[in-house]
C-alpha positions as CSV (number, residue, x, y, z in Angstrom):
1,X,-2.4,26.6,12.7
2,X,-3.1,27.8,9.4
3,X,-2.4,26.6,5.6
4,X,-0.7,29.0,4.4
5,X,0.2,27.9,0.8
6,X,-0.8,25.0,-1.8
7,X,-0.9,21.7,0.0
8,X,1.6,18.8,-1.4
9,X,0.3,16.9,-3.8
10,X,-1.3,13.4,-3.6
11,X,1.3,10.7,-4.6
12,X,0.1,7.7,-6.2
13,X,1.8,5.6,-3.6
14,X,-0.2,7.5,-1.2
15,X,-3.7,6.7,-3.3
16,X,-2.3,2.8,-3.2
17,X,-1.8,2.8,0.0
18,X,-4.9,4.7,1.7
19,X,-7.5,4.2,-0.9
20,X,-6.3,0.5,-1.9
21,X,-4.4,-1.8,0.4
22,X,-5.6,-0.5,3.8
23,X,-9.4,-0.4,3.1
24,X,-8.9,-4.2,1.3
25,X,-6.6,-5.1,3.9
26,X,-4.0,-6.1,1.4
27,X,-0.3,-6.0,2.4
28,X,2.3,-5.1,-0.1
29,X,3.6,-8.9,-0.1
30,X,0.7,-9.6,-0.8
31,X,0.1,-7.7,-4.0
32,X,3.4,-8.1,-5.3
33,X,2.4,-11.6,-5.8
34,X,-0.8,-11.4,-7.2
35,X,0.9,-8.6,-9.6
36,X,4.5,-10.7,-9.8
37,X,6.4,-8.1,-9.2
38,X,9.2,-7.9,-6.6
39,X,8.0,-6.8,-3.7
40,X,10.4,-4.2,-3.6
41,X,8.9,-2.3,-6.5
42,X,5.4,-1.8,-4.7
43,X,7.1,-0.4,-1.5
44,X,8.7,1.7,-3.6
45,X,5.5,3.4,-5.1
46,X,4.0,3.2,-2.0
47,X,6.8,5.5,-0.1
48,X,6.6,7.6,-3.6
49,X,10.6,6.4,-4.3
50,X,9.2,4.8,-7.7
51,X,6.8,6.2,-10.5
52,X,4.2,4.1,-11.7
53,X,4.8,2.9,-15.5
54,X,2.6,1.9,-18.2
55,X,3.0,-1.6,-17.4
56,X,2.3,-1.2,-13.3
57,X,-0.7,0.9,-14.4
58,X,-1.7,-2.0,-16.6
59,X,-1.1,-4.7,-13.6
60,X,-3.0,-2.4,-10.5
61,X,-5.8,-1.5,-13.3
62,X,-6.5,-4.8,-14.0
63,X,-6.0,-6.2,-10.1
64,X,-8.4,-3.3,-8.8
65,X,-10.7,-3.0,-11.7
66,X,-9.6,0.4,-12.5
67,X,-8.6,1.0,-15.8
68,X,-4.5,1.9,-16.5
69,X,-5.4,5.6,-17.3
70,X,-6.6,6.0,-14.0
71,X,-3.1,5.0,-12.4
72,X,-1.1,6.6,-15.0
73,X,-2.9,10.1,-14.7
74,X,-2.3,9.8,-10.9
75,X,1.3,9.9,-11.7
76,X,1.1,12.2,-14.6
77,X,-0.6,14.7,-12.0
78,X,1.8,14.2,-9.7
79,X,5.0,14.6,-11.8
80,X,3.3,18.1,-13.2
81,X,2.3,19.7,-10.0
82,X,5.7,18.7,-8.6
83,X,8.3,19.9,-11.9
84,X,5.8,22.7,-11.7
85,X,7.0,23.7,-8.6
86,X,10.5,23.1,-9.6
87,X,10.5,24.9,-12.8
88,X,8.8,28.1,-11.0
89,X,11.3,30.8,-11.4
90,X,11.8,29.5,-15.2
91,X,8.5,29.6,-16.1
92,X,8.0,33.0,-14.7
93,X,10.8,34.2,-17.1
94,X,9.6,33.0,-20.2
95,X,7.1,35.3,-21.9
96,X,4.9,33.6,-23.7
97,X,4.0,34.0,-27.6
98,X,0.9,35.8,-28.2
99,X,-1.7,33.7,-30.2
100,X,-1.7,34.3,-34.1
101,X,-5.0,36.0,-35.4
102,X,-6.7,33.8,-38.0
């Protein structure tokens, strides 16, 4: 069977959970409390049912020696591709303003 258009994108749930927890073995339980965050909140993010804020990107950048930008441009990504989708009809209507010559 073939692709025939873009692929989804990658949430930042989905990076958590294959590129984070299941390589380190960590279970969500387990990072909520080393984060001390309700457990809750990280199975959100992980099911992609919760964006990752400033302050989460802080907490998983500092648990995983990332840095926060990495986490937060993850979700910035993500949000764009997706309201990029959403917004394709729109965007297609609007014509856009031709540069000003200097």
């Amino acid at each position: 069977m073939a692709i025939t258009g873009p692929l989804p994108p990658t949430s930042p749930g989905e990076v958590l959970a294959e590129e984070f927890l299941e390589p380190m073995r960590i279970s969500q339980n387990a990072l909520a409390r080393a984060l001390g965050v309700p457990p809750r909140q990280i199975n959100q993010i992980v099911h992609g049912n919760r964006a990752i804020t400033p302050r989460t990107a802080l907490l998983l950048g500092r648990y995983f020696g990332t840095t926060a930008e990495f986490w937060i441009n993850l979700q910035t990504h993500y949000d764009l591709v997706r309201e990029r989708e959403n917004l394709h009809d729109e965007l297609a209507r609007i014509v856009p303003r031709p540069p000003v010559a200097c």
